[in-house]
C-alpha positions as CSV (number, residue, x, y, z in Angstrom):
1,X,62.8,37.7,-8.5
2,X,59.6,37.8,-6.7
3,X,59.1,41.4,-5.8
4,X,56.1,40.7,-3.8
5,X,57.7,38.4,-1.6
6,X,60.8,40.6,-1.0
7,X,58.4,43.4,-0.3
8,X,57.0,41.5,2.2
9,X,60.2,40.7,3.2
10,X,61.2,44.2,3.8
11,X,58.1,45.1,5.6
12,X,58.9,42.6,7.9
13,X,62.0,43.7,8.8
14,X,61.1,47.1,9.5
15,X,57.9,46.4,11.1
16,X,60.2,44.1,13.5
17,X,62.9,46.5,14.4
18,X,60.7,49.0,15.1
19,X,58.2,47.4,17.2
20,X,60.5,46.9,20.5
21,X,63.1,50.1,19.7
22,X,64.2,50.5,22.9
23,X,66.0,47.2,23.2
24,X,66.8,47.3,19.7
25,X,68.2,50.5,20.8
26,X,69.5,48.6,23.8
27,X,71.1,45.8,21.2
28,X,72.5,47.9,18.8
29,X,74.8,50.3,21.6
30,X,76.1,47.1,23.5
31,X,77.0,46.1,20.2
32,X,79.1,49.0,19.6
33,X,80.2,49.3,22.8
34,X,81.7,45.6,22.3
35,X,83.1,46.7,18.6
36,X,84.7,49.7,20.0
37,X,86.6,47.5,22.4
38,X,87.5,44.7,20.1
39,X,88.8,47.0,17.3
40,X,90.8,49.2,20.4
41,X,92.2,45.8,21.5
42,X,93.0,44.5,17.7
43,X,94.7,47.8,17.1
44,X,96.7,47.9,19.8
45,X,97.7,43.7,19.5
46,X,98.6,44.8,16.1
47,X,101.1,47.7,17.4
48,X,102.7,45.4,20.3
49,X,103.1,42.5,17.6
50,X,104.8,45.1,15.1
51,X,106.9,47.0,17.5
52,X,108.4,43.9,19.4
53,X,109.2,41.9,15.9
54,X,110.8,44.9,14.8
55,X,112.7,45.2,18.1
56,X,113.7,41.4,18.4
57,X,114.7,41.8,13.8
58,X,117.6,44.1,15.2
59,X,118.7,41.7,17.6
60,X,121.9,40.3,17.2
61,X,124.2,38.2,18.5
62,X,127.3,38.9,19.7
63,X,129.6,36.0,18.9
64,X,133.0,36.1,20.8
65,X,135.9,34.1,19.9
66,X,139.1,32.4,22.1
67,X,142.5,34.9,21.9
68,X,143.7,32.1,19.8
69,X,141.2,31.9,17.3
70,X,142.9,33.8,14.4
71,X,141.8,34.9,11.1
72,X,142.0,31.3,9.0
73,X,139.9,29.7,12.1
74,X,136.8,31.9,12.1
75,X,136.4,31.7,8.4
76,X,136.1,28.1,9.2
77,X,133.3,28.9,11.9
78,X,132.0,31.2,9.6
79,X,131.1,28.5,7.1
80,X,129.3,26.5,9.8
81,X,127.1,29.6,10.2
82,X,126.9,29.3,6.5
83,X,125.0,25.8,6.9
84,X,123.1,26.8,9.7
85,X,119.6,27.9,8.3
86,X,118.5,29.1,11.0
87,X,120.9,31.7,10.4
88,X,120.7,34.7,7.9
89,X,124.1,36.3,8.0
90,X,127.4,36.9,9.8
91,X,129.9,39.7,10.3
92,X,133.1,39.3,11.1
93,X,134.7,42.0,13.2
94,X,138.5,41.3,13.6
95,X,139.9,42.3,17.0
96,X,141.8,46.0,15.2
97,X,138.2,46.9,14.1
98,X,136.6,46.2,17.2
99,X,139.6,48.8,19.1
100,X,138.9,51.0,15.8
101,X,135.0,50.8,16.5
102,X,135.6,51.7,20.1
103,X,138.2,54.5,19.8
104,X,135.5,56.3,17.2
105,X,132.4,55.8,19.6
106,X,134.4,56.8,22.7
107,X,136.8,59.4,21.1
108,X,139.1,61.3,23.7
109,X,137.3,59.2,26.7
110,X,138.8,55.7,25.4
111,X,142.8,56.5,26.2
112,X,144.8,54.0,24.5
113,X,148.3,54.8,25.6
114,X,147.8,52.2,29.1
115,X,147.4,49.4,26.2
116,X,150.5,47.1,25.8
117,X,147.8,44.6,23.7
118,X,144.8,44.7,22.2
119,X,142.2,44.0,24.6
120,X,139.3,42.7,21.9
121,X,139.1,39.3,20.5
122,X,137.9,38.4,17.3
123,X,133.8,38.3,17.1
124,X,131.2,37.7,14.8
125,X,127.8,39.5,15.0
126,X,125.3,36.9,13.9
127,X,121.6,37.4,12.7
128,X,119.3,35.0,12.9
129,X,116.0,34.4,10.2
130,X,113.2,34.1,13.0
131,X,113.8,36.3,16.2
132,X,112.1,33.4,18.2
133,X,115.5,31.1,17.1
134,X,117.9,33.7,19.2
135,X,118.4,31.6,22.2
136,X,118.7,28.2,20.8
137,X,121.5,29.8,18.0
138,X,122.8,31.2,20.6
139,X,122.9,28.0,22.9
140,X,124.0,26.0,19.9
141,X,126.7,28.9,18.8
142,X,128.2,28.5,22.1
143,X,129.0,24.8,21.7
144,X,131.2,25.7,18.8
145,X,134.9,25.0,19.4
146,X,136.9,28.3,19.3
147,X,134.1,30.3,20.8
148,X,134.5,32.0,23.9
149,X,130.8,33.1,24.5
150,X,128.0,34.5,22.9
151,X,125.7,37.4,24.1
152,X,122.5,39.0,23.3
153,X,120.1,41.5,24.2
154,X,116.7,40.0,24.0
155,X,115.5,38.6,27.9
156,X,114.0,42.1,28.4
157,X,112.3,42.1,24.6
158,X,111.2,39.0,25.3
159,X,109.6,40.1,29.1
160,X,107.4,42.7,27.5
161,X,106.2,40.6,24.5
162,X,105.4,37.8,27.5
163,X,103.4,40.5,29.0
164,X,101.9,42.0,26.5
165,X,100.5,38.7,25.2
166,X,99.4,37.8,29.1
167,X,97.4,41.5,28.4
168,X,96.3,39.9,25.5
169,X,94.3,36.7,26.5
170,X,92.9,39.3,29.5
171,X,91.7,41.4,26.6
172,X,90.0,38.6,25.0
173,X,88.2,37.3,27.6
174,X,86.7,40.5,28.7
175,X,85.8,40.8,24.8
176,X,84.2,37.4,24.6
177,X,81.9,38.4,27.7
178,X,80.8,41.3,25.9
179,X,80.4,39.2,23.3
180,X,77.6,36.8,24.7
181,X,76.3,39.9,26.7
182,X,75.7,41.6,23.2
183,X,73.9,38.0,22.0
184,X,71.4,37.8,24.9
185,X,70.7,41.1,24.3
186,X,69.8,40.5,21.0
187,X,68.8,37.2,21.5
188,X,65.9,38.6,23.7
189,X,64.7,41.0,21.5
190,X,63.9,38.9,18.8
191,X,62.3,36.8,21.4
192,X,59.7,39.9,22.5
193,X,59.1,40.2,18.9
194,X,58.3,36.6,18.4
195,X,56.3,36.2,21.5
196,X,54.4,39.1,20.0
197,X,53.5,37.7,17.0
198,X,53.0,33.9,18.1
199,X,49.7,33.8,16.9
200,X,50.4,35.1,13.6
201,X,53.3,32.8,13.2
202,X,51.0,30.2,14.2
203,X,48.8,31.0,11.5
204,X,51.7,31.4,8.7
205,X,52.1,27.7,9.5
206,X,49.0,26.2,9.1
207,X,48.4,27.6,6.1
208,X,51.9,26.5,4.6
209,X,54.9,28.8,5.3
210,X,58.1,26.5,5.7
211,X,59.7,27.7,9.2
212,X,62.9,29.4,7.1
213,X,60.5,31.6,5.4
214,X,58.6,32.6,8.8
215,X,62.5,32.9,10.2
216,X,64.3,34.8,7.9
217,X,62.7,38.7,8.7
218,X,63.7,38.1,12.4
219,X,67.3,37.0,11.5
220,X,67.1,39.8,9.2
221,X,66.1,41.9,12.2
222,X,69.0,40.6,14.3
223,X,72.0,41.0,11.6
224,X,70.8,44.3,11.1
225,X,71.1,45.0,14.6
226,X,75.0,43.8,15.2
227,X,75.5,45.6,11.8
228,X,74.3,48.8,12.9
229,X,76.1,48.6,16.2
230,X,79.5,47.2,14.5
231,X,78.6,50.7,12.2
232,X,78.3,53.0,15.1
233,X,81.3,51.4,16.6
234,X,83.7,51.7,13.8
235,X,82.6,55.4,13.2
236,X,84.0,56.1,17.1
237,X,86.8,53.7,16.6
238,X,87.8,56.5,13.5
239,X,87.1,59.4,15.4
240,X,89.3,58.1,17.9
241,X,92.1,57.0,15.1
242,X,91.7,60.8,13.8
243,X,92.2,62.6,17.1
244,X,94.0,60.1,19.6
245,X,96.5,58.2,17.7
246,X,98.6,61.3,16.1
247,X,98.9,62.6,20.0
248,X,100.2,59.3,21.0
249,X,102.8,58.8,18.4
250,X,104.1,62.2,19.0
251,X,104.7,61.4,22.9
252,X,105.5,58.3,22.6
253,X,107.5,58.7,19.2
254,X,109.1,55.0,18.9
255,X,106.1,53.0,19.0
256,X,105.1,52.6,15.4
257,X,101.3,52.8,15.7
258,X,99.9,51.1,12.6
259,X,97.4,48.2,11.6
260,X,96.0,46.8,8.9
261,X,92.9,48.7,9.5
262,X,90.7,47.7,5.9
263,X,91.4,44.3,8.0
264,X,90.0,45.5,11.4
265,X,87.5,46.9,9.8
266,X,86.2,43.9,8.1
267,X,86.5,42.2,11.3
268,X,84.9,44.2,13.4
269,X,81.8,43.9,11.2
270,X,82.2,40.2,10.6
271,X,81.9,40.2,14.4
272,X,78.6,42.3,14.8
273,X,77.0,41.0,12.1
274,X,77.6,36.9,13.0
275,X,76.3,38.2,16.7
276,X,73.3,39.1,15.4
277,X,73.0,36.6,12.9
278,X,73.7,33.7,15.3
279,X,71.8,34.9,18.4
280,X,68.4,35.7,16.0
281,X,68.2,32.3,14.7
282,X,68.8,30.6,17.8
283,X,66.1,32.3,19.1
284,X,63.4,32.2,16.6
285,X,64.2,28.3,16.4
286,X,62.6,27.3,19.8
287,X,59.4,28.9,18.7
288,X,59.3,27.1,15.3
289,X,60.1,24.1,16.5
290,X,63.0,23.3,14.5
Protein backbone atom coordinates (compact mmCIF):
# COMPACT_ATOMS: atom_id res chain seq x y z
CA UNK A 1 0.00 0.00 0.00
CA UNK A 2 1.13 3.33 -0.91
CA UNK A 3 0.91 5.44 2.21
CA UNK A 4 1.78 8.50 0.59
CA UNK A 5 -0.88 8.33 -1.79
CA UNK A 6 -3.59 7.38 0.80
CA UNK A 7 -2.31 10.24 2.84
CA UNK A 8 -2.95 12.35 0.20
CA UNK A 9 -6.05 10.78 -0.18
CA UNK A 10 -7.17 11.58 3.27
CA UNK A 11 -6.12 15.16 3.11
CA UNK A 12 -8.22 15.52 0.43
CA UNK A 13 -11.11 14.42 1.89
CA UNK A 14 -10.92 16.54 4.76
CA UNK A 15 -9.63 19.51 3.09
CA UNK A 16 -12.95 19.01 0.84
CA UNK A 17 -15.54 18.62 3.50
CA UNK A 18 -14.47 21.29 5.29
CA UNK A 19 -14.03 23.90 2.79
CA UNK A 20 -17.90 24.58 2.14
CA UNK A 21 -19.32 23.21 5.88
CA UNK A 22 -22.29 24.93 5.71
CA UNK A 23 -23.82 23.02 2.85
CA UNK A 24 -22.02 20.00 3.89
CA UNK A 25 -23.86 20.79 6.96
CA UNK A 26 -26.82 21.50 4.80
CA UNK A 27 -26.23 17.87 3.01
CA UNK A 28 -25.64 15.87 5.73
CA UNK A 29 -29.24 17.06 7.89
CA UNK A 30 -31.43 16.61 4.74
CA UNK A 31 -29.90 13.44 4.60
CA UNK A 32 -31.06 12.50 7.93
CA UNK A 33 -34.04 14.11 7.79
CA UNK A 34 -34.78 11.66 4.59
CA UNK A 35 -33.27 8.50 6.78
CA UNK A 36 -35.40 9.35 9.65
CA UNK A 37 -38.46 9.13 7.42
CA UNK A 38 -37.52 6.15 5.37
CA UNK A 39 -36.61 3.98 8.47
CA UNK A 40 -40.17 5.48 10.28
CA UNK A 41 -41.98 4.40 7.02
CA UNK A 42 -39.92 0.78 6.83
CA UNK A 43 -40.79 0.23 10.41
CA UNK A 44 -44.10 0.84 10.27
CA UNK A 45 -44.61 -1.15 6.55
CA UNK A 46 -42.97 -3.87 8.56
CA UNK A 47 -45.70 -3.70 11.46
CA UNK A 48 -48.88 -3.39 9.01
CA UNK A 49 -47.31 -6.38 6.92
CA UNK A 50 -46.83 -8.50 10.19
CA UNK A 51 -50.07 -7.59 11.98
CA UNK A 52 -52.41 -8.10 8.88
CA UNK A 53 -50.66 -11.69 7.87
CA UNK A 54 -51.10 -12.64 11.32
CA UNK A 55 -54.72 -11.48 11.24
CA UNK A 56 -55.63 -13.06 7.74
CA UNK A 57 -53.28 -16.77 9.31
CA UNK A 58 -56.36 -17.07 11.74
CA UNK A 59 -58.77 -16.70 9.16
CA UNK A 60 -60.82 -19.53 8.57
CA UNK A 61 -63.42 -20.76 6.68
CA UNK A 62 -66.52 -21.70 7.70
CA UNK A 63 -67.64 -24.53 5.51
CA UNK A 64 -71.51 -25.41 5.91
CA UNK A 65 -73.01 -28.49 4.79
CA UNK A 66 -76.78 -29.57 3.31
CA UNK A 67 -79.14 -31.15 6.41
CA UNK A 68 -78.63 -34.25 4.43
CA UNK A 69 -75.06 -34.36 4.29
CA UNK A 70 -74.36 -37.04 7.00
CA UNK A 71 -71.35 -38.23 8.59
CA UNK A 72 -70.05 -40.99 5.68
CA UNK A 73 -70.60 -37.83 3.00
CA UNK A 74 -68.33 -35.20 4.56
CA UNK A 75 -65.53 -37.58 5.07
CA UNK A 76 -65.84 -37.94 1.34
CA UNK A 77 -65.65 -33.97 1.04
CA UNK A 78 -63.05 -34.07 3.45
CA UNK A 79 -60.75 -36.02 1.27
CA UNK A 80 -61.20 -33.56 -1.59
CA UNK A 81 -59.92 -30.95 0.85
CA UNK A 82 -57.21 -33.48 1.27
CA UNK A 83 -56.11 -33.02 -2.48
CA UNK A 84 -56.64 -29.50 -2.49
CA UNK A 85 -53.06 -27.89 -1.89
CA UNK A 86 -54.10 -24.94 -1.45
CA UNK A 87 -55.49 -26.20 1.63
CA UNK A 88 -53.64 -26.88 4.90
CA UNK A 89 -56.23 -28.57 7.16
CA UNK A 90 -59.86 -29.28 7.94
CA UNK A 91 -62.05 -29.79 11.00
CA UNK A 92 -64.91 -31.36 11.08
CA UNK A 93 -67.53 -30.18 13.51
CA UNK A 94 -70.62 -32.52 13.50
CA UNK A 95 -73.94 -30.71 14.06
CA UNK A 96 -74.13 -32.14 18.26
CA UNK A 97 -70.76 -30.33 18.68
CA UNK A 98 -71.72 -27.31 17.06
CA UNK A 99 -75.18 -27.14 19.68
CA UNK A 100 -72.47 -28.42 22.46
CA UNK A 101 -69.99 -25.43 21.29
CA UNK A 102 -72.88 -23.05 21.46
CA UNK A 103 -74.65 -24.16 24.78
CA UNK A 104 -70.83 -23.67 26.46
CA UNK A 105 -70.19 -20.12 24.87
CA UNK A 106 -73.82 -19.00 25.58
CA UNK A 107 -74.53 -20.91 28.85
CA UNK A 108 -77.91 -19.97 30.55
CA UNK A 109 -78.66 -17.28 27.60
CA UNK A 110 -78.81 -20.22 24.82
CA UNK A 111 -82.40 -22.05 26.17
CA UNK A 112 -82.68 -25.28 24.52
CA UNK A 113 -86.02 -26.50 25.74
CA UNK A 114 -88.02 -24.52 22.41
CA UNK A 115 -85.75 -27.08 20.34
CA UNK A 116 -87.79 -30.04 18.81
CA UNK A 117 -84.37 -30.50 16.29
CA UNK A 118 -81.07 -29.61 16.13
CA UNK A 119 -80.84 -26.39 14.44
CA UNK A 120 -76.82 -26.75 13.18
CA UNK A 121 -75.76 -28.63 10.27
CA UNK A 122 -72.63 -30.38 9.80
CA UNK A 123 -69.52 -27.87 8.98
CA UNK A 124 -66.10 -27.97 8.43
CA UNK A 125 -63.65 -25.13 9.44
CA UNK A 126 -61.12 -25.03 6.63
CA UNK A 127 -57.55 -23.36 6.70
CA UNK A 128 -56.04 -22.37 3.87
CA UNK A 129 -51.75 -22.31 3.28
CA UNK A 130 -51.61 -18.59 1.78
CA UNK A 131 -54.25 -16.12 3.39
CA UNK A 132 -54.32 -14.50 -0.18
CA UNK A 133 -56.06 -18.10 -1.54
CA UNK A 134 -59.20 -17.44 0.99
CA UNK A 135 -61.63 -16.23 -1.57
CA UNK A 136 -60.89 -18.45 -4.47
CA UNK A 137 -61.05 -21.75 -1.75
CA UNK A 138 -63.81 -20.42 -0.73
CA UNK A 139 -65.39 -19.78 -4.28
CA UNK A 140 -64.26 -23.14 -5.28
CA UNK A 141 -65.46 -24.80 -1.80
CA UNK A 142 -68.77 -23.57 -2.57
CA UNK A 143 -69.10 -25.52 -5.89
CA UNK A 144 -68.77 -28.71 -3.97
CA UNK A 145 -71.83 -30.89 -4.07
CA UNK A 146 -73.32 -31.28 -0.45
CA UNK A 147 -72.20 -27.79 0.63
CA UNK A 148 -74.67 -25.41 1.63
CA UNK A 149 -72.31 -22.22 1.76
CA UNK A 150 -69.19 -21.18 2.99
CA UNK A 151 -68.33 -18.02 4.99
CA UNK A 152 -65.42 -15.99 6.04
CA UNK A 153 -64.26 -13.03 7.83
CA UNK A 154 -61.63 -11.45 5.74
CA UNK A 155 -63.43 -8.34 3.34
CA UNK A 156 -62.68 -5.99 6.26
CA UNK A 157 -58.80 -7.58 6.78
CA UNK A 158 -58.47 -7.30 3.48
CA UNK A 159 -59.86 -3.25 3.39
CA UNK A 160 -57.15 -2.19 5.81
CA UNK A 161 -54.23 -4.14 4.14
CA UNK A 162 -55.66 -2.30 0.69
CA UNK A 163 -55.28 0.84 2.54
CA UNK A 164 -52.46 0.47 4.29
CA UNK A 165 -50.56 -0.45 1.07
CA UNK A 166 -52.39 2.72 -0.81
CA UNK A 167 -50.46 4.61 2.44
CA UNK A 168 -47.64 2.87 1.38
CA UNK A 169 -46.89 3.88 -2.36
CA UNK A 170 -47.82 7.65 -0.77
CA UNK A 171 -45.03 6.97 1.65
CA UNK A 172 -42.68 6.18 -1.01
CA UNK A 173 -43.13 8.82 -3.24
CA UNK A 174 -42.77 11.49 -0.63
CA UNK A 175 -39.46 9.42 0.32
CA UNK A 176 -38.11 9.29 -3.24
CA UNK A 177 -38.60 13.27 -3.43
CA UNK A 178 -36.58 13.58 -0.42
CA UNK A 179 -34.44 11.35 -1.95
CA UNK A 180 -33.30 13.48 -5.10
CA UNK A 181 -33.76 16.65 -2.89
CA UNK A 182 -30.98 15.07 -0.61
CA UNK A 183 -28.81 14.36 -4.15
CA UNK A 184 -28.98 17.92 -5.43
CA UNK A 185 -28.02 18.98 -2.32
CA UNK A 186 -25.12 16.99 -2.29
CA UNK A 187 -24.70 17.07 -5.74
CA UNK A 188 -24.05 20.87 -5.42
CA UNK A 189 -21.67 20.83 -2.97
CA UNK A 190 -19.33 18.82 -4.52
CA UNK A 191 -19.91 21.11 -7.40
CA UNK A 192 -18.71 24.41 -5.17
CA UNK A 193 -15.84 22.37 -4.26
CA UNK A 194 -14.85 21.53 -7.69
CA UNK A 195 -15.56 24.88 -9.21
CA UNK A 196 -13.09 25.95 -6.44
CA UNK A 197 -10.39 24.00 -7.30
CA UNK A 198 -10.79 23.97 -11.26
CA UNK A 199 -7.53 25.27 -11.77
CA UNK A 200 -5.83 22.78 -9.60
CA UNK A 201 -7.65 20.01 -11.17
CA UNK A 202 -6.62 21.41 -14.38
CA UNK A 203 -3.23 21.17 -13.48
CA UNK A 204 -3.48 17.49 -11.92
CA UNK A 205 -4.32 16.70 -15.56
CA UNK A 206 -1.72 17.99 -17.52
CA UNK A 207 0.70 16.66 -15.63
CA UNK A 208 -0.81 13.01 -15.66
CA UNK A 209 -3.55 12.26 -12.99
CA UNK A 210 -6.14 9.80 -14.69
CA UNK A 211 -9.68 11.51 -14.01
CA UNK A 212 -10.65 8.49 -11.25
CA UNK A 213 -7.69 9.47 -9.30
CA UNK A 214 -8.63 13.39 -9.43
CA UNK A 215 -12.44 11.96 -8.70
CA UNK A 216 -12.20 9.70 -6.03
CA UNK A 217 -11.55 12.45 -2.74
CA UNK A 218 -14.84 14.22 -3.95
CA UNK A 219 -16.82 10.89 -4.11
CA UNK A 220 -15.10 10.30 -0.97
CA UNK A 221 -16.42 13.66 0.23
CA UNK A 222 -20.00 12.89 -0.96
CA UNK A 223 -20.37 9.09 0.64
CA UNK A 224 -19.19 10.50 3.71
CA UNK A 225 -21.72 13.03 3.62
CA UNK A 226 -25.03 10.49 3.11
CA UNK A 227 -23.05 8.38 5.70
CA UNK A 228 -22.93 10.87 8.30
CA UNK A 229 -26.52 11.93 7.70
CA UNK A 230 -27.86 8.12 7.39
CA UNK A 231 -25.67 8.13 11.10
CA UNK A 232 -27.43 10.98 12.63
CA UNK A 233 -30.61 9.71 11.35
CA UNK A 234 -30.47 6.18 12.73
CA UNK A 235 -29.31 7.57 16.13
CA UNK A 236 -32.91 9.59 16.26
CA UNK A 237 -34.64 6.74 14.60
CA UNK A 238 -33.33 4.70 18.16
CA UNK A 239 -34.10 7.39 20.32
CA UNK A 240 -37.39 7.39 19.02
CA UNK A 241 -37.57 3.24 19.11
CA UNK A 242 -36.37 3.62 22.95
CA UNK A 243 -39.01 6.22 24.04
CA UNK A 244 -42.03 6.03 21.55
CA UNK A 245 -42.56 2.59 20.55
CA UNK A 246 -43.06 0.98 24.33
CA UNK A 247 -45.94 3.89 24.76
CA UNK A 248 -47.50 2.78 21.63
CA UNK A 249 -47.62 -0.91 22.23
CA UNK A 250 -49.08 -0.30 25.57
CA UNK A 251 -52.11 1.78 24.08
CA UNK A 252 -52.47 0.16 21.40
CA UNK A 253 -51.67 -3.42 22.85
CA UNK A 254 -52.65 -5.77 19.70
CA UNK A 255 -50.49 -4.31 17.18
CA UNK A 256 -47.30 -6.33 17.44
CA UNK A 257 -44.71 -3.52 16.82
CA UNK A 258 -41.59 -5.33 15.50
CA UNK A 259 -39.06 -5.21 12.52
CA UNK A 260 -36.25 -6.64 11.51
CA UNK A 261 -34.39 -3.66 12.58
CA UNK A 262 -30.32 -5.03 11.94
CA UNK A 263 -32.19 -5.04 8.37
CA UNK A 264 -33.48 -1.44 8.50
CA UNK A 265 -30.55 -0.46 9.65
CA UNK A 266 -28.48 -1.68 6.94
CA UNK A 267 -30.86 -0.15 4.70
CA UNK A 268 -31.03 2.94 5.82
CA UNK A 269 -27.32 3.37 5.41
CA UNK A 270 -27.19 1.60 2.04
CA UNK A 271 -29.51 4.45 1.23
CA UNK A 272 -27.42 7.50 2.52
CA UNK A 273 -24.39 6.19 1.51
CA UNK A 274 -25.39 5.31 -2.50
CA UNK A 275 -26.98 9.09 -2.26
CA UNK A 276 -23.93 10.38 -1.74
CA UNK A 277 -21.92 8.10 -3.70
CA UNK A 278 -24.12 8.50 -6.82
CA UNK A 279 -24.85 12.27 -6.68
CA UNK A 280 -20.71 13.02 -6.12
CA UNK A 281 -19.70 11.26 -9.11
CA UNK A 282 -22.22 12.52 -11.32
CA UNK A 283 -21.12 15.72 -10.46
CA UNK A 284 -17.41 15.70 -10.60
CA UNK A 285 -17.82 13.84 -14.10
CA UNK A 286 -19.01 16.97 -16.04
CA UNK A 287 -15.90 18.71 -14.94
CA UNK A 288 -13.54 15.92 -15.89
CA UNK A 289 -14.92 15.41 -18.95
CA UNK A 290 -15.63 11.83 -18.68
Amino acid sequence: MDWGKLKFFLGEVGSNFTRNAAMQLTAIGTVAVTVVLLGAFLYVRDTLASFGTGMLSKIEVAVYLNDDVDDARARTIAVRFAQDRRIWGATYVPKRDGLRRMKSVLGKDFDTSLLTANPFPNAFHVRVRRPGDVPAVAASIAKYPGVAKTDYAADTVTKLLRIADLLGRVGLIMIGLLVVTAAIIIANTIRLTVFARRREIAIMQLVGATNMYIRMPFIAEGLLAGLLGAGLALGILYIARLELVPKLAATIAFVPFHANEPLLAGECLAVGATVGFVASWFSVGRYLRV
